[in-house]
C-alpha angles and dihedrals in degrees: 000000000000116000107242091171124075114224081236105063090037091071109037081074105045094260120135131199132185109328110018119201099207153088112245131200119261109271134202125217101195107202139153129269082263093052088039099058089036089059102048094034104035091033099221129124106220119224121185126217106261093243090054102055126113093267096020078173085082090079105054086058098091092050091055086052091051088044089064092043094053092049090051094053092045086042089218130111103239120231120197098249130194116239137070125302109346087055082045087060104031076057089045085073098038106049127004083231092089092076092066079057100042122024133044097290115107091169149000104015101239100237121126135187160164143181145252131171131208085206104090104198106019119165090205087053086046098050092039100048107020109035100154099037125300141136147250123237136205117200089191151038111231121273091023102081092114093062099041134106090242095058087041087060098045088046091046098054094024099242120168117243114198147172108236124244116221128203132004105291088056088042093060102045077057101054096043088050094057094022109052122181119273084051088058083050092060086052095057101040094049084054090056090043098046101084085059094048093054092073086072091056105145093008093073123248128313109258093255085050106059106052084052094046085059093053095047084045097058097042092052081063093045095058096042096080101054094051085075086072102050117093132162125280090253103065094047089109096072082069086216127189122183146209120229134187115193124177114160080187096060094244090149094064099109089059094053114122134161141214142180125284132191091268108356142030114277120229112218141153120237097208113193114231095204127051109269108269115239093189131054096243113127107262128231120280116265107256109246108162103186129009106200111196109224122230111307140175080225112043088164090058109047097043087048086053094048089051088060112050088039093065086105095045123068089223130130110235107207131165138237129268093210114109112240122257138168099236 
């Protein structure tokens, strides 16, 4: 897949792709006991499809926030219309459906991601993530994320790694970082222009028309995978980053994975922490520096089980601070 993003502007905003030359700050992945074993003894890291999360809802927030943009530039209040590509954009900003409907996605949207936390011990993150009992893992000690096995993964299959932004003011120093001013220009200009366009609906598009679509097109690429990274004001306290894999190619295919849902299969990528292995020597343990137990009615229990299960692993099981309640 083709780079849209500079390094540069990255990571002006806090925003990470591929190698990152940097020390980052210790992050938590809060999971359940079922995440948790799959990660130290599969050795994967899972990211879900971003229409399949818990809040799937958090995604279509930057598109609420461009929307608005958008609206101030044309100076108009836009309205979802019925017919051909004018109503495909004005959706665009609405909903992120319309690129089923617009772009070249015909499916699942091939966005992929998972959470960490720099909160350590965080009840929101507990009772989120870990409602019936689960832990939060750290992969590294601070000051040492260069040389871990996460940033090794996220530099191996260029993901991107980023510190969430949270409201509109944050939202739309994003979007004029990744989407500068003449693109927004094309934007604009292909919406005026789409009522126009739409007369050509199953001839193609006029000459003037086409250039201007594949523009629009690749920005509209540009801008998926940072809305990954866009949540509401009020959960700014959990102090969230994420991980994102975007391929509008499909590289990821060979990681997809599904499981079950409450109602439907789950689409997911089971991303190996460590290289593949080409011999059949035993690899290397998956670094886990610190297993925290999340709040429990039987703390004994579950840190004698962790002690346990962690004798292959060189890791410090501790234990929340956080009193036990049924949520």
């Amino acid at each position: 897949m083709e780079i849209l993003e500079s390094t540069e502007m990255l990571e002006s905003l806090d925003i990470y792709r591929g190698t990152v030359n940097k020390e980052l700050p210790e992050l938590y992945h809060y999971t359940s006991p079922i995440g948790m074993r799959g990660m130290a003894d599969g050795g994967k890291i899972w990211l879900t499809n971003v229409e399949y999360m818990n809040d799937s809802a958090e995604f279509h927030f930057f598109w609420n926030v461009l929307k608005k943009k958008v609206e101030e530039i044309l100076g108009i209040k836009m309205e979802i219309k019925t017919y051909g590509i004018k109503s495909a954009i004005v959706a665009e900003c609405n909903s992120i459906l319309a690129i089923v409907e617009f772009g070249s996605y015909k499916s699942v949207i091939p966005v992929f991601s998972t959470s960490l936390s720099e909160d350590r011990d965080s009840l929101s993150q507990w009772r989120g993530y870990c409602p019936n009992g689960g832990y939060a893992l750290s992969f590294y000690k601070e000051g040492s994320f260069k040389d871990s096995q996460l940033s090794q993964m996220i530099s191996r299959h260029n993901l991107y790694i980023g510190k969430c932004k949270y409201g509109e003011p944050e939202s739309e120093t994003l979007i004029k970082s990744v989407f500068p001013g003449h693109e927004i220009r094309d934007f604009t200009d292909f919406m005026r222009n789409g009522a126009e366009a739409t007369k050509y609906s199953g001839k193609g598009y006029p000459p003037y028309g086409i250039e201007l679509k594949l523009k629009v097109e690749k920005i509209i690429k540009r801008l998926i995978p940072f809305a990954s990274f866009i949540k509401h004001e009020k959960f700014s306290a959990e102090k969230e980053w994420r991980i994102v894999a975007y391929d509008d190619n499909h590289g990821y295919e060979k990681f997809l994975k599904f499981r079950d849902g409450r109602s439907f299969m789950v689409p997911y990528l089971e991303v190996p922490l460590r290289p593949d292995s080409t011999t059949t020597e035993k690899q290397e343990p998956v670094q886990i520096e610190e297993i925290l137990i999340g709040p429990t009615p039987e703390p004994r229990l579950a840190k004698n089980a962790c002690e346990l299960f962690k004798r292959d692993y060189d890791t410090t099981v501790t234990s929340s601070e956080i009193p036990y309640r049924n949520w």
